[in-house]
N, C-alpha and C positions, 0 to 999 in steps of 0.2 A: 316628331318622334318616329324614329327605324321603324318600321315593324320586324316582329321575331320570328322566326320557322323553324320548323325542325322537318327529317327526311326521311326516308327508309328506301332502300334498294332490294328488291328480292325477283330471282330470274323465274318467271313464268314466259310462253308461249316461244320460248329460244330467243327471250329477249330480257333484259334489263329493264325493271321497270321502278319507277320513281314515280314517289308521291309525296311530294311536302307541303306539311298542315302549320299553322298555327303552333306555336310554341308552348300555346295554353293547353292545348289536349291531351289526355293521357296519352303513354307507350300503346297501350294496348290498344287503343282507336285503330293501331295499324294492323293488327288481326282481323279485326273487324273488314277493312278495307279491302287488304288483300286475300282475305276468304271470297268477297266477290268474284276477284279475278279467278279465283280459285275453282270458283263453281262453274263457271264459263268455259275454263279449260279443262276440267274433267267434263262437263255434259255436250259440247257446242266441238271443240276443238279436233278437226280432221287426224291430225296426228296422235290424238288419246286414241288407247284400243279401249273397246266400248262406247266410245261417245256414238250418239247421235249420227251422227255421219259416218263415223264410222265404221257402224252396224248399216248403213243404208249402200253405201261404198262395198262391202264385202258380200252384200245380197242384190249384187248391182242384176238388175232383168225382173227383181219382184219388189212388191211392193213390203216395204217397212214400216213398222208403228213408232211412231214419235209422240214427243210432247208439243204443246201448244206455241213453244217460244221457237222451237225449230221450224216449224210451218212459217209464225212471221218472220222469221229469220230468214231464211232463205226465199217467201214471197216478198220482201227488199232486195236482196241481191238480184232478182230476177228482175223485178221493175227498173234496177237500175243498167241492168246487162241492156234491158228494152232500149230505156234511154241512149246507152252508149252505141247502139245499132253493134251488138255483138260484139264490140271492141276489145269488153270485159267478158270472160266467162269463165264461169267457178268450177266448169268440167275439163280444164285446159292440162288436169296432172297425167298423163299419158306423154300429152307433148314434153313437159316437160321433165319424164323416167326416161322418153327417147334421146333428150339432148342430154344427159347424162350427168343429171345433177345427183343422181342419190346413187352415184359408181366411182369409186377411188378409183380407178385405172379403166384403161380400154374404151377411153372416151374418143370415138369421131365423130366429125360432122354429120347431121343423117344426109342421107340422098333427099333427092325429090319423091324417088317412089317410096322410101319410108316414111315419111312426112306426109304424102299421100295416102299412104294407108292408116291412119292414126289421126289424121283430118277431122272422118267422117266421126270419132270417138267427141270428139270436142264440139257441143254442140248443147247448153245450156236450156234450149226447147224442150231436149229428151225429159228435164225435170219433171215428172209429172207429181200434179197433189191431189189427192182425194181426202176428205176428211182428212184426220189426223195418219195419216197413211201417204210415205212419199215411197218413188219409183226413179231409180237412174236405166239407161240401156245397159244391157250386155259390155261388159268391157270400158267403161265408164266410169272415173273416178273425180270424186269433188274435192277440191285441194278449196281450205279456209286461211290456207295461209297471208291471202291479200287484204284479208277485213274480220277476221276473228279476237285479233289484238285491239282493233278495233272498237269493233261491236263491245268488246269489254269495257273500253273505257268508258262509252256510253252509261253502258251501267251501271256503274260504278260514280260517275258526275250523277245520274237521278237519284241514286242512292243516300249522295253525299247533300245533295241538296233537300233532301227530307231529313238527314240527322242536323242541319242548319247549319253544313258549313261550307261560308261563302267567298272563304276566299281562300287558295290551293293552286296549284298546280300539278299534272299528271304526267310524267314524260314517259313514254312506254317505247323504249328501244329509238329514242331522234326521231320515227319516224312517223307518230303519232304522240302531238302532244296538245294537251287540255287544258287551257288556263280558265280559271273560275274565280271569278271578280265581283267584289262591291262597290258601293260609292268611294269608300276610302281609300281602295287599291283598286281603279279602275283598267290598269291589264297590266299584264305581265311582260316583260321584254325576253325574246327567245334569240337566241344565234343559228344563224341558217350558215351551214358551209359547201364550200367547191366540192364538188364531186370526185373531183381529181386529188387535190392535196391539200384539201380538208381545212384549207385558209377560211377567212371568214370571207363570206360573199354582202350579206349586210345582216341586221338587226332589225327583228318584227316587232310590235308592239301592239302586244293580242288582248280581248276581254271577252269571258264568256265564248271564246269560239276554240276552235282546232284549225292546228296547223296539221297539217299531211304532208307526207312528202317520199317520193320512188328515185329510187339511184340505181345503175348495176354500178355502184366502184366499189362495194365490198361483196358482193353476190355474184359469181359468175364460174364460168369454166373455163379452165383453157386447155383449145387444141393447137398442136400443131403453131405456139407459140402466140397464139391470138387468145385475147378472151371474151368470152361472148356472157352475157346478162341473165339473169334468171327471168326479164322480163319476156316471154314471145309472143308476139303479134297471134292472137287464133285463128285468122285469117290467112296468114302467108305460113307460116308455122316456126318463122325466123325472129331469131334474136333484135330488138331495135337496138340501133345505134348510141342513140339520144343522152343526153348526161344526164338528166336530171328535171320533177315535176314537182313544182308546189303546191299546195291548193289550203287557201282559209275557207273554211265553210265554220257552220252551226252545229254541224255533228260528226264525229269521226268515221262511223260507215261507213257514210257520204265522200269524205274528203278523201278517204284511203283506195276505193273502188275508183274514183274517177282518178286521181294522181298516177293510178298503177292504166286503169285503159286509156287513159292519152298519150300516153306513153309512146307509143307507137305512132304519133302525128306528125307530120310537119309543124313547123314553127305555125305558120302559117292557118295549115289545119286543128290546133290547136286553140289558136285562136276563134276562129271559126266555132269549133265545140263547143267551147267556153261561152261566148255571146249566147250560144243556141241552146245551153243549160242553164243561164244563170236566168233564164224567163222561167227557171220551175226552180231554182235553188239560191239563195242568197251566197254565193261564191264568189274567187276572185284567186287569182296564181299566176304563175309563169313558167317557162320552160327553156332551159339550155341544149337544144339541139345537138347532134354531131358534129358539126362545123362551131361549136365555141357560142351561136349567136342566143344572145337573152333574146326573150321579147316577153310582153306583162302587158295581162289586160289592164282595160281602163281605169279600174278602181284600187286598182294591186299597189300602186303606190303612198293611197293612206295610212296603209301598216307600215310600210318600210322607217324605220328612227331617221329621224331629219328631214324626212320629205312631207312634204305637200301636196 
């Protein structure tokens, strides 16, 4: 016998987000749902005026009173920024008002010495916590946009698995997606596409986990005839190359933080990271370089449909 679903689409965090339950459930279960999402983006979400961050963001040099979920919330993004030796940092939005993503016109390349002087801004240590009380520096702003979508989904799967329902899927804008499986529907089949022109590349076969996944082919700027990524290395202060980063893990944070800082690897060094995180995270991806070339860790091809 089929199984039945039914969906609902409604745009939270500048994204399109998809949740299909069981056929059995009432309409309104999806109130229910996307109120979570709801709560996360009003309290958690950088771009809410008032949220949380927000308010810490606009009192950047003192210190801010918050709630309990934003202290663990942001002591994860930091462990994992530890993790990525800085690769990832959630203080990077300076660089990225410099390379001129939130200006319709009058967009240039920066120099060196602008990029230079907006460097020392980007620096995820500055986060200080004291109690319920966080601290950015001076001129210091934390952009959520890499794992706020994220972190919701999270939520929203624990949520779902206390109201007992176990088997859904979450698709939150392609590039976070949460399949939630039982014995009888043991995973969900997902389509992963080219970066470039959006063909299909292959078909995953997920349970219980999350797919992630960073592209600049619909996010970027263009100067002077080129277009450059909203991804920027925090280190050089430049746009990566790169097409494209998948990542299966067990939880979305997880998969979203690390998809967006490897980004900036070689094929090579990628690889490299991957081996040297998957000893603290049950992970598994791949990455299309500048140069066209795949490469997939070890285990990345038990999800792929068809393979072995």
């Amino acid at each position: 016998m089929s199984l039945l679903y039914k969906a609902q689409t409604r745009f939270l965090f500048h994204a399109h987000i998809k949740i299909k339950i069981s056929v059995f459930y009432e309409d309104r279960l999806f109130d229910v749902l996307f109120g979570i999402l709801e709560e996360i983006d009003r309290k958690y979400n950088s771009y809410q005026p008032g949220s949380y961050i927000d308010r810490i963001n606009k009192h950047a040099g003192h210190f801010v009173e918050v709630d309990g979920e934003t202290i663990r919330l942001l002591r994860r993004v930091i462990s994992l920024s530890d993790r990525l030796d800085g690769d990832f940092d959630p203080t990077i939005m300076p660089l990225i008002r410099l390379w001129g993503f939130y200006r319709e016109n009058q967009r240039t390349v920066p120099s060196r010495e602008e990029i230079g002087r907006v460097k020392p801004l980007i620096n995820y240590k500055n986060i200080i916590i004291e109690g319920n009380r966080v601290r950015i520096g001076e001129g210091q702003e934390i952009i959520t946009g890499s794992f706020i979508k994220a972190y919701a989904v999270d939520c929203l799967t624990d949520r779902m698995e206390k109201l007992g329902i176990n088997d859904a899927i979450i698709n939150a804008g392609g590039s976070t997606i949460r399949a939630i499986n039982n014995e009888g529907h043991p995973f969900w089949e997902i389509i992963v596409r080219e970066p470039v022109d959006d063909s299909i590349l292959f078909r995953l076969n997920i349970g219980n986990q999350c797919y992630s996944t960073s592209s600049q082919a619909k996010t970027f700027v263009e100067i002077g005839g080129r277009r450059y990524g909203h991804i920027l290395d925090p280190k050089s202060g430049y746009s990566s190359a790169n097409k494209e980063v998948g990542i299966v893990s067990e939880n979305c944070l997880m998969g979203d933080i690390l998809s967006t800082g490897l980004y900036n690897q070689t094929a090579g060094g990628f690889l490299e990271k991957m081996e040297f995180l998957s000893s603290f995270y049950p992970i598994e991806g791949f990455m299309i370089d500048e140069n066209d070339n795949k490469v997939f860790t070890k285990g990345f091809n038990q999800y792929i449909k068809g393979e072995k």
